[in-house]
C-alpha positions as a Python dict, from the first residue, in 0.01 Angstrom:
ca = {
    (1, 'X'): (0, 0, 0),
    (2, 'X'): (143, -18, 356),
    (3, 'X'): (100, -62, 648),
    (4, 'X'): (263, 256, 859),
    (5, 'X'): (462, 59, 1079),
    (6, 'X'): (400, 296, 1397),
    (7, 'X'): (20, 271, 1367),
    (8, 'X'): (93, -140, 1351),
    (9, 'X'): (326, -105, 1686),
    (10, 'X'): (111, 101, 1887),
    (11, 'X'): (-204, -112, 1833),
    (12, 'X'): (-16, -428, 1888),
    (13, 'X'): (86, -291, 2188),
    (14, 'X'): (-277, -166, 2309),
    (15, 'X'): (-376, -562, 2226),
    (16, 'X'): (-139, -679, 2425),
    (17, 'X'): (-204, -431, 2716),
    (18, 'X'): (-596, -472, 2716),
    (19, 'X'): (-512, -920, 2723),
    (20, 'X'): (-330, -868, 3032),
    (21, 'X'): (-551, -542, 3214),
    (22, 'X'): (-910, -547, 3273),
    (23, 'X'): (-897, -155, 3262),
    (24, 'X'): (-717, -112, 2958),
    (25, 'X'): (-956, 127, 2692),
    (26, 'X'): (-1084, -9, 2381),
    (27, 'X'): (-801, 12, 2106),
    (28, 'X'): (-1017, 321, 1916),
    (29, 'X'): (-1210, 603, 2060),
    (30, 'X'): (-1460, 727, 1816),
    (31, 'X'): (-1602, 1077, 1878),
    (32, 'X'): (-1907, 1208, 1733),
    (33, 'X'): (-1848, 1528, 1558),
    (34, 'X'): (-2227, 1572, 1540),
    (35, 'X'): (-2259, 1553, 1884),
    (36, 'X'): (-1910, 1725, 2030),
    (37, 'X'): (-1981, 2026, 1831),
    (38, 'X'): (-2343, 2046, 1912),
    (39, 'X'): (-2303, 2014, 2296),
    (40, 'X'): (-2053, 2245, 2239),
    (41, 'X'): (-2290, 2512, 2088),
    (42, 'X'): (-2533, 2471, 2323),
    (43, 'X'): (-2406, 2451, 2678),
    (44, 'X'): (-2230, 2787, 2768),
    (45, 'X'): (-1920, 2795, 2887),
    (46, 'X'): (-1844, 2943, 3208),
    (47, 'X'): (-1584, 3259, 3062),
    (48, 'X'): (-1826, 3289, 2749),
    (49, 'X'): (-2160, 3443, 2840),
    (50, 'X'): (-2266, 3430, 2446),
    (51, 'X'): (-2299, 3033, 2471),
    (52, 'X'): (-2067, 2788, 2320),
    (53, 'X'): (-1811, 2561, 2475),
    (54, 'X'): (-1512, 2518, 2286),
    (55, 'X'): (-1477, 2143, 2202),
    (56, 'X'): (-1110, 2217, 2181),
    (57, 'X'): (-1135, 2222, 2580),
    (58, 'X'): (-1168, 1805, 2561),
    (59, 'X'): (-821, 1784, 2442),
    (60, 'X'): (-784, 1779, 2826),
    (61, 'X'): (-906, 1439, 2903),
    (62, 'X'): (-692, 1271, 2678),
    (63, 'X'): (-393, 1136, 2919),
    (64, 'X'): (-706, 925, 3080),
    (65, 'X'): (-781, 776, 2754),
    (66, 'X'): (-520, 433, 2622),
    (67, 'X'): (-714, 455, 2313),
    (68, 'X'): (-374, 461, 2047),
    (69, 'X'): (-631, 575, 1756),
    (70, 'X'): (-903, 840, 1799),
    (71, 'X'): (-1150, 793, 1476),
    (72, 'X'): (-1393, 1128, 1438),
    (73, 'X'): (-1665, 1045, 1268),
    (74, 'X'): (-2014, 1163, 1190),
    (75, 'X'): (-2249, 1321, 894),
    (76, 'X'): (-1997, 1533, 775),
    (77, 'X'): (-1765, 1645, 1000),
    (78, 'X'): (-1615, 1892, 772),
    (79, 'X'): (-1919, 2061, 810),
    (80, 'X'): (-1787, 2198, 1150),
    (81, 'X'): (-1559, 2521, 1115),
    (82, 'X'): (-1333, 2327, 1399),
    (83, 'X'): (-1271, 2001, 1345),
    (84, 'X'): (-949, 2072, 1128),
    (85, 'X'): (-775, 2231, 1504),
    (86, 'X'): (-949, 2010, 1702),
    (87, 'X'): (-766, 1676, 1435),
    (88, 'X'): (-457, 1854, 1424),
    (89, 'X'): (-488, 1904, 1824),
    (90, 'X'): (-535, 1542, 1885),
    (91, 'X'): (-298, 1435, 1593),
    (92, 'X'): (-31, 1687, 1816),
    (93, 'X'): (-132, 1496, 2145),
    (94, 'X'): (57, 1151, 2014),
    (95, 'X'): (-271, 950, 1912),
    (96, 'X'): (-336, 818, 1538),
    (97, 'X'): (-623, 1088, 1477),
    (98, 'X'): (-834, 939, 1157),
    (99, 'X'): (-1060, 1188, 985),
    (100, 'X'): (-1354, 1054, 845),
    (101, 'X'): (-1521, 1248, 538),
    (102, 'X'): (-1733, 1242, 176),
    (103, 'X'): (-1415, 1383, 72),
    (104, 'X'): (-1651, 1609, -139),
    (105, 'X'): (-1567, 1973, 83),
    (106, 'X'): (-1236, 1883, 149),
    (107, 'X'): (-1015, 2078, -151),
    (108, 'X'): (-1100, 2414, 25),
    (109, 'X'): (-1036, 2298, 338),
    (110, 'X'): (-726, 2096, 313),
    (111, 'X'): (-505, 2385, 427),
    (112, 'X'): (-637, 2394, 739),
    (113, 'X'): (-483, 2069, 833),
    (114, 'X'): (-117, 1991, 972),
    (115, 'X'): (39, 1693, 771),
    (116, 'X'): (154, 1494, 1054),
    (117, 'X'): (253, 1088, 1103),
    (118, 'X'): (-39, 1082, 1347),
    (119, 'X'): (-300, 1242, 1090),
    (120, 'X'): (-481, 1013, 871),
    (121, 'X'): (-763, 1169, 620),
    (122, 'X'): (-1017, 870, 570),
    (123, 'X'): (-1259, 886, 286),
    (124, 'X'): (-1550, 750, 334),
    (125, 'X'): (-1639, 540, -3),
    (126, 'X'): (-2072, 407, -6),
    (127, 'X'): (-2159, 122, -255),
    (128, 'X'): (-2454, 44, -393),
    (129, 'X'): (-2741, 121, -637),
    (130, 'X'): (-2749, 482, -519),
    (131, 'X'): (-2419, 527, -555),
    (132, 'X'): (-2451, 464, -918),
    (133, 'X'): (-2521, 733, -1249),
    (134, 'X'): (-2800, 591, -1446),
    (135, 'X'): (-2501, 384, -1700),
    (136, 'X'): (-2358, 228, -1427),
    (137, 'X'): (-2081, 454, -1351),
    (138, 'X'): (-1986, 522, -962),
    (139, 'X'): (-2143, 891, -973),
    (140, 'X'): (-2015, 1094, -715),
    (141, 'X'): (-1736, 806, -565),
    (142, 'X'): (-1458, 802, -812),
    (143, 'X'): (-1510, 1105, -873),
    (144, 'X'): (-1493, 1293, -540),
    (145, 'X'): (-1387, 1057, -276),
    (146, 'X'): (-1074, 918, -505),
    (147, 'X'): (-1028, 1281, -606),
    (148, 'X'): (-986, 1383, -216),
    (149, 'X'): (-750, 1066, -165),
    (150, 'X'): (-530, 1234, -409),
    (151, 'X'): (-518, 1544, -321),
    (152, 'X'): (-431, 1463, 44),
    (153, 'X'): (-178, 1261, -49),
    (154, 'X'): (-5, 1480, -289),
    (155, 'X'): (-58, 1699, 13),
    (156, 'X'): (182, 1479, 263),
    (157, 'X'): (-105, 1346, 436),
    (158, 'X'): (-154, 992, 531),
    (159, 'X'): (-497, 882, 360),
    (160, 'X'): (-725, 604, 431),
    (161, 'X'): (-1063, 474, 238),
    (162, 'X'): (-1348, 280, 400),
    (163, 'X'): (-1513, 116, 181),
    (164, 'X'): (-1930, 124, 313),
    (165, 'X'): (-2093, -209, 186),
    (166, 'X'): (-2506, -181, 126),
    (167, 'X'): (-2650, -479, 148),
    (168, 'X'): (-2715, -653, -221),
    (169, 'X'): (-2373, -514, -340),
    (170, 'X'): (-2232, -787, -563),
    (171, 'X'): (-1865, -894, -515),
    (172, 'X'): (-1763, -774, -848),
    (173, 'X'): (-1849, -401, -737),
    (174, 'X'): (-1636, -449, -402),
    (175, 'X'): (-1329, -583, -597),
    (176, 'X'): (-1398, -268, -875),
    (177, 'X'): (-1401, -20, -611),
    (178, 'X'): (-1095, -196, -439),
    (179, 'X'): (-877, -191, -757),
    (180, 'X'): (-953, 213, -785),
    (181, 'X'): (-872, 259, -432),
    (182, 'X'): (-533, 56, -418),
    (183, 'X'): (-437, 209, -701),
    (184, 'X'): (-350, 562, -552),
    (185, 'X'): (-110, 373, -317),
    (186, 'X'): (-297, 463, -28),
    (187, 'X'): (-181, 408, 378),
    (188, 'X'): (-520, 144, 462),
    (189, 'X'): (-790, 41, 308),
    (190, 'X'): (-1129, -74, 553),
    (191, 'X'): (-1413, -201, 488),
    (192, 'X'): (-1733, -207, 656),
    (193, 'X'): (-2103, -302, 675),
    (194, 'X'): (-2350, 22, 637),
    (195, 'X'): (-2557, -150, 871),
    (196, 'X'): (-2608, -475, 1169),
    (197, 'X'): (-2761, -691, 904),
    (198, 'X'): (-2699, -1055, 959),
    (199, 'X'): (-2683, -1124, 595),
    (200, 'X'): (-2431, -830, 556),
    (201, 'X'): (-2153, -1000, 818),
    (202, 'X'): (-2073, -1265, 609),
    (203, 'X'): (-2046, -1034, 268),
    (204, 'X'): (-1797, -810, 488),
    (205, 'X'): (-1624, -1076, 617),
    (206, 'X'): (-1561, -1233, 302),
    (207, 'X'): (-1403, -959, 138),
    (208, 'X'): (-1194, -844, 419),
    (209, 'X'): (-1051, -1189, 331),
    (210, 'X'): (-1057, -1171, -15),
    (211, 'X'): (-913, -796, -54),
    (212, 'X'): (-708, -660, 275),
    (213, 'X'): (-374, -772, 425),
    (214, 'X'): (-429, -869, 845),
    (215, 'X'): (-386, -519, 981),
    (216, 'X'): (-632, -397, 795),
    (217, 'X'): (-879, -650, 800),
    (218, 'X'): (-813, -616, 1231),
    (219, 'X'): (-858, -229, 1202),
    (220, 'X'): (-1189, -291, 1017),
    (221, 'X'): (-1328, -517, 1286),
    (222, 'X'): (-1221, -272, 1577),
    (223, 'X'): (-1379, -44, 1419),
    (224, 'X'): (-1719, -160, 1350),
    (225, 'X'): (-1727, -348, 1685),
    (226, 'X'): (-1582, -46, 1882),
    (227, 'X'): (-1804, 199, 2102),
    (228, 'X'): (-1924, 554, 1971),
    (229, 'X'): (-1816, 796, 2248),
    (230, 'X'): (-1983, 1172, 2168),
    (231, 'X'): (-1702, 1325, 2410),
    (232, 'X'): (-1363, 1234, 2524),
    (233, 'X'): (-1494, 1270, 2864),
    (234, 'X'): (-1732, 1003, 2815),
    (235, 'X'): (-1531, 647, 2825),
    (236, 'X'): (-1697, 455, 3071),
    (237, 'X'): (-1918, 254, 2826),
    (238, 'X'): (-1511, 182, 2678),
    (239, 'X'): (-1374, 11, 2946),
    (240, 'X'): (-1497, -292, 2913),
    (241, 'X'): (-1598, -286, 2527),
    (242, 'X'): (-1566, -658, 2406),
    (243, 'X'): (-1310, -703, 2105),
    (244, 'X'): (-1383, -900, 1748),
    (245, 'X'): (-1270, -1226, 1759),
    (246, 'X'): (-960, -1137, 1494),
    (247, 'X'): (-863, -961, 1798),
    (248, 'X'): (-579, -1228, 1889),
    (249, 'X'): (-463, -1231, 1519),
    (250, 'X'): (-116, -1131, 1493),
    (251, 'X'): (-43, -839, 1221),
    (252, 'X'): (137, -1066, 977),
    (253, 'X'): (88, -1016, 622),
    (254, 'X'): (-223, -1217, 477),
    (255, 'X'): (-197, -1377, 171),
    (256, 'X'): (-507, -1081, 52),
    (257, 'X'): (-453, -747, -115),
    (258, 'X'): (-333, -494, 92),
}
């Protein structure tokens, strides 16, 4: 697996730029798909009597944004007929767009998207007892999330997994699911507490260690510690987001997986 190298530049550059500017955005700008799509439906738009903004119409506040990588996130936010044009939109804008998704709906859907160097398909991977068939077999994540990771990619689309850790998952399910994940030769692997437990953090922590090279044991962290933003338009609460600690790491190679 590697790194893409212009994901690596552009958030080494947004490090460096947020060190030395107190107004500098927070390196990712998660949107809510939940909530841009349902403010959407429900606050008319002025040239559409019926009702409906088109969330497409945020697109617009991007130049105000430094963000380099715009992570849309959310139940399912292939749920929503327009989140495909409103990724490839964003993807088109310059920004590292990351979809994240079960990965179960995505075979029908997968035309809808642009392969692009900006567009990353992330497949959201849950451990854990419920995650498991009554033998002891991942029931529904090999199957459909490692499924979706290969269709995208024999698609031409960048992919990414994030790996969800429940708390009680033993380290010999994390290093299972990593092996079946770095075996498709995938663009970045994550990995990421399902919830603020304290006794999670050090689980996490350990096997971003253990199992990811630097960048994407640095993504991770941005990404759990970053702000959720349910609009473009709303970034204030960004400003001023504090980073994770590994913020000052440099993006060498660690001696962990990749």
């Amino acid at each position: 697996m590697s790194f893409p190298l212009r994901l690596t530049a552009d958030l080494t550059i947004a490090l460096a730029t947020r060190a030395l500017s107190r107004r500098s955005s927070y390196p990712i700008l998660q949107l809510s798909a939940d909530e841009l799509f349902r403010a959407a439906s429900e606050s008319p738009a002025a040239d559409n009597p019926q009702g409906g903004n088109d969330p497409l119409s945020s697109v617009a506040g991007i130049p105000r944004h430094r963000s380099p990588i715009i992570w849309i996130r959310g139940s399912e936010p292939l749920d929503y007929p327009g989140v495909a044009r409103l990724a490839n939109l964003l993807a088109a804008s310059g920004r590292h767009v990351f979809l994240e998704t079960s990965g179960a709906s995505l075979k029908p859907r997968l035309h809808e998207f642009q392969p692009s160097s900006r567009l990353y398909l992330a497949i959201r991977l849950n451990t854990g007892g419920a995650a498991r068939d009554s033998i002891g077999n991942h029931a529904g994540i090999l199957p459909v999330g490692l499924e979706a990771i290969r269709m995208a990619r024999l698609a031409g689309f960048f992919t990414c997994a994030r790996l969800i850790v429940r708390l009680g998952t033993p380290n010999s399910e994390i290093d299972e699911l990593c092996a079946s994940v770095r075996a498709l030769d995938i663009d970045c692997f994550l990995i990421s507490p399902d919830s603020v437990a304290p006794e999670l953090k050090p689980v996490v922590t350990a096997g971003r260690r253990r199992l990811l090279n630097r960048r994407c044991a640095l993504l991770s962290s941005l990404l759990d510690t970053g702000p959720l933003s349910a609009t473009l338009q709303n970034s204030s609460e960004m400003e001023h987001a504090p980073l994770p600690e590994s913020h000052q790491d440099s993006f060498g190679e660690s001696a962990g997986a990749g």
